[in-house]
Each structure stands twice: as C-alpha cells, then as structure tokens.
N, C-alpha and C positions, 0 to 999 in steps of 0.2 A: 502520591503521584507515582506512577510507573516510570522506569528508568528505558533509554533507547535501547536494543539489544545492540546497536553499532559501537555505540562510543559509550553508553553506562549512566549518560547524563540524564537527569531527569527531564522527561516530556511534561508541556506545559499544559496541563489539560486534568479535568477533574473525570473521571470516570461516569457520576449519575450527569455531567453534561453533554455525552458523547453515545451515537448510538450505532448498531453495527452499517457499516460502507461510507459512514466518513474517514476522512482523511489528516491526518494528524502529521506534523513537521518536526521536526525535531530541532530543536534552535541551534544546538550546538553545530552538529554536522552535516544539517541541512535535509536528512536523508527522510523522505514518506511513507508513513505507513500508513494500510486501509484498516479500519477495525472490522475482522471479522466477525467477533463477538465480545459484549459485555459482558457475561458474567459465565467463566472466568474471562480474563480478558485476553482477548488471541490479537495481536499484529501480523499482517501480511506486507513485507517490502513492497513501494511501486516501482517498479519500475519502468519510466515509460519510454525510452528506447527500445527496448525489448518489446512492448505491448504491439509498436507500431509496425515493428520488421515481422511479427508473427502474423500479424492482420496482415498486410499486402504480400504471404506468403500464401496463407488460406485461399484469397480472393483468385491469385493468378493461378490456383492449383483448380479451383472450380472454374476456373474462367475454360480452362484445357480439359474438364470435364464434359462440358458441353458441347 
C-alpha cells in the first residue's frame, strides 16, 4: 500500500484496483488525491477551493473578452 505524502500514513487502497483520474482519501488526514498514473504510481492533491476560484476567474475573464 502507498503511504499519503501529507501525513506518511498508509492509503487504503490496492494499486491493481485503482486506475488513473480516480480519486483516493486518505483516512488519516482526510487530504485527496487524483491518480494520475499507475505504474509508477503519480498522486496529484485535490484541491477543490482552489479548482472553483480558478474556474469563475477564467469565466469572468472571457466573459470581458467578448
């Protein structure tokens, strides 16, 4: 089992069940990560506060493009 890169604890999840753009939790710290790929295995943090302030930044930027 791979360990979280946050807290060190091991994620609950087997590698050949998981495949890349799911999403993995880490029990201990709560923290998600997307798999970007299986072999080797790459984590990308979510973070979705940040996801949403980016998108309604893009939107009103084309919106004043027009």
């Amino acid at each position: 089992m791979p360990n979280c890169p946050e807290c060190e604890n091991a994620l609950d999840f087997e590698l050949d069940e998981v495949d890349a753009g799911d999403v993995v939790v880490c029990d201990e710290c709560g923290t998600e990560y997307e798999i970007v790929g299986v072999e080797p295995l790459e984590l990308s943090r979510v973070d979705e506060d940040d996801d949403d302030d980016d998108d309604e930044f893009f939107d009103e930027e084309e919106e004043e493009e027009e």
